[in-house]
N, C-alpha and C positions, 0 to 999 in steps of 0.2 A: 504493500500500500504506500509506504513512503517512499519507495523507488520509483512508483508511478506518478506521484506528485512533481517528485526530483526532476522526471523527466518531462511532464508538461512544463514545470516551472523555466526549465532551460531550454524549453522550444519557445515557450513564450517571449524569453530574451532575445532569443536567435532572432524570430519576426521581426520584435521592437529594433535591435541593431539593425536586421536590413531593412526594414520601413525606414529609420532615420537616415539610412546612407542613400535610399533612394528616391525619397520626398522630403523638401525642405518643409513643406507645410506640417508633415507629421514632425518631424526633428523639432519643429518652432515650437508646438504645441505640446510636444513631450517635456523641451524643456524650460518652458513658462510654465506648465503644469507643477515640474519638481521646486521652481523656482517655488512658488507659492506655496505649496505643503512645507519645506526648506524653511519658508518665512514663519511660518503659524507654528511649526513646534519648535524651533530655536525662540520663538518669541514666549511660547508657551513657558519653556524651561526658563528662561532667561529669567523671566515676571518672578517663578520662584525663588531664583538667587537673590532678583534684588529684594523681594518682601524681607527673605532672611537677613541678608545681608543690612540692609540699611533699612528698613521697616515701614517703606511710603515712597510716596511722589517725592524726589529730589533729583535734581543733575548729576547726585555723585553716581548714581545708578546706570549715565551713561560710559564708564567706565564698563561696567560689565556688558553690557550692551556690544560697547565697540570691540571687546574682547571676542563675545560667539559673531558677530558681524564679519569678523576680518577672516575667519576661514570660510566662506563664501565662496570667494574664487578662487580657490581650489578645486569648488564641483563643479567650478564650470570653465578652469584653465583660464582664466584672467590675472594676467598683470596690470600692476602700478608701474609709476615711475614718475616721481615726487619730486619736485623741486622749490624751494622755498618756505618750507615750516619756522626757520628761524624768523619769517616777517609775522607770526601770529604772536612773535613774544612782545607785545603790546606791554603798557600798563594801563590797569583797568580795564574798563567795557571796551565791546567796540562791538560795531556790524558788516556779519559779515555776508557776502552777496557770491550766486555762484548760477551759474548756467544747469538746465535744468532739462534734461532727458527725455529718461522714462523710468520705470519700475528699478531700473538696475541699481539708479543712482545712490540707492543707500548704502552699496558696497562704498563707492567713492567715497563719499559721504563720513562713514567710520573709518576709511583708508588715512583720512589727514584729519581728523577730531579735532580740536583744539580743549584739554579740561575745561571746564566749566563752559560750556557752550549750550546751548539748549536751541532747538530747530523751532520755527513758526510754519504752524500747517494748517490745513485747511480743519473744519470742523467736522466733516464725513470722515478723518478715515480715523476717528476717535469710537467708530463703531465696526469696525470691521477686526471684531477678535479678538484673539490672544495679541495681532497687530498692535491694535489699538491702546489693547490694556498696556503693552510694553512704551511704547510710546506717550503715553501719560504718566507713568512710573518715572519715565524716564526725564520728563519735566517741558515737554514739547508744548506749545504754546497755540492753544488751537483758536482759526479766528473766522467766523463768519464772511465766508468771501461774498455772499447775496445782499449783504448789508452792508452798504458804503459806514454809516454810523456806525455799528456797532463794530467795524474792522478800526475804525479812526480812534474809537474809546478803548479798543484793547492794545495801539500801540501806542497809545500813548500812555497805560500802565505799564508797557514793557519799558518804557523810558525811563518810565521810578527806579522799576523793579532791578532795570539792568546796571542800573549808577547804584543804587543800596544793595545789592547784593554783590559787585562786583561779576557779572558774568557776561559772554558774548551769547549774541543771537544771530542764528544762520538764518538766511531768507533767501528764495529763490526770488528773483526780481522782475522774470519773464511771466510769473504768477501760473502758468502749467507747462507741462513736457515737451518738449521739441525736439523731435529726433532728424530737424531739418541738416543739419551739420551748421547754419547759422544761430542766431540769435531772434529771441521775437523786441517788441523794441518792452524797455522796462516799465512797469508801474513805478511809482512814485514811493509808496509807502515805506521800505525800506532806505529811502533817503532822505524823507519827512523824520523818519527815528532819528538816523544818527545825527541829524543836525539840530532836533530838538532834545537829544540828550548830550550834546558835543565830544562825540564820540569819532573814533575814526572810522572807515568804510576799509575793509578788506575786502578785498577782489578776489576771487579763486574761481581759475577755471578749468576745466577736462576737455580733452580731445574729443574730437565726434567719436562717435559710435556707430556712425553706418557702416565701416569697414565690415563689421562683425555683426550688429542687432541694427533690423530694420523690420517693424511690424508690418511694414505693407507689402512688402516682399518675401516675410516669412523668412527671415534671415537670422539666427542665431551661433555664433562658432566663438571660438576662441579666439582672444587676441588682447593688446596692449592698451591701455590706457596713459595717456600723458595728465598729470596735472601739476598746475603750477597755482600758488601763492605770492600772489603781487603785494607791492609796497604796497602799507596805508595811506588811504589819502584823508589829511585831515580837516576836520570839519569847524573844527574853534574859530568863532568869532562869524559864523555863515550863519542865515537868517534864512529864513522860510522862501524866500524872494531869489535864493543859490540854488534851490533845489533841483531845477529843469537842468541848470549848468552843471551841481555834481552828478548829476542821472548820468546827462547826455557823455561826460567825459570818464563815467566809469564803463558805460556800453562801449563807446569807441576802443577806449584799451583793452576791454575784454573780449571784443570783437577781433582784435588786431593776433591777439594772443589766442584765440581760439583757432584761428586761421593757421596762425605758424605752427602750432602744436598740429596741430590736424592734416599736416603737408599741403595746406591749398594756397592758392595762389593770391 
């Protein structure tokens, strides 16, 4: 009886291997599939270390986090290739701003952490699971993206929150995923922050990801990522009236650097 299982079970694999080496659509879907089981019980587990560990919702919790995070690519043959961590050694707050994908980006993401940093995310993916519980654990900042109000009153408690507690907040600035190999052009609201809490703006960007992940082509494989960690640019003494000019000059340089990173012309 177990021999016969033994053996379905390894015909089964056999399939799955040559379905994936002979249809990219099946390969996409097999491994967006593990991707997401991947996420929900490392999130699952994780939630328990931090309860034990640290007893609640706090940032220190994304230590452990970034810890099961980073064997990720592993299961799916991805590299890094980092440069610039020593510009996240600030003092105090700061904000930081970074180009924004798709699903993968949370490898990146816990590839260059910075301690005490906490992410700003939308308010749906606070229900999506063991996800969500870990990502509230983890001290993630969730905001009403349907409500221009209620998104302006919660950054501007992260303003308190991020000068009294001393901590950085990460923000995607294209406000959703973009797996165009450019940039979409920025919102505002993470530059409204750092210039009403006079913080500085770090830049951090990653290479495209078409080489390798393309949802519209069902494109999934192995391969490298580039990121880099740009100078602060800082915000002291700028007024609500700068805010279009540091937008527009952190897109341009993260633009310029996405490009080179990304081999494009």
């Amino acid at each position: 009886m177990e021999m016969g299982w033994l053996l379905w079970g390894t015909a089964v694999l056999l399939l799955l291997h040559v379905l994936m080496e002979l249809s990219p659509t099946v390969n996409f879907a097999l491994r967006i599939g593990f991707y997401c089981v991947l996420c929900l019980l490392a999130s699952a587990l994780a939630a328990v270390a931090c309860l034990l560990v640290n007893g609640g919702r706090t940032v220190k919790n994304m230590r452990i986090i970034k810890a099961v995070v980073r064997t990720f690519k592993y299961f799916f043959n991805l590299r890094f290739e980092v440069k610039g961590l020593e510009n996240f050694k600030v003092e105090g707050p700061a904000v930081v701003v970074s180009n924004h994908q798709s699903v993968l980006d949370m490898m990146g993401l816990m590839e260059v952490l910075p301690d005490n940093c906490v992410q700003v995310g939308k308010k749906e993916l606070m229900y999506m699971g063991s996800v969500g519980l870990i990502m509230y654990l983890g001290g993630v900042i969730f905001i009403n993206r349907k409500s221009t109000s209620s998104a302006k009153m919660v950054m501007s408690e992260v303003a308190k929150t991020m000068v009294a507690e001393n901590v950085k907040v990460w923000v995607y600035p294209e406000g959703t995923r973009n797996c165009t190999g450019d940039l979409l052009p920025f919102k505002k609201g993470a530059f409204h922050l750092a210039v009403q809490a006079q913080v500085p703006v770090i830049p951090v960007v990653y290479s495209s990801f078409t080489t390798f992940y393309n949802p519209k082509t069902k494109l999934f494989t192995s391969g490298k990522i580039k990121v880099e960690v740009l100078p602060p640019i800082e915000t002291k003494g700028l007024t609500s009236d700068d805010v279009t000019d540091l937008s527009d000059r952190c897109f341009n340089t993260m633009r310029e650097t996405l490009f080179r990173l990304s081999g494009h012309p």
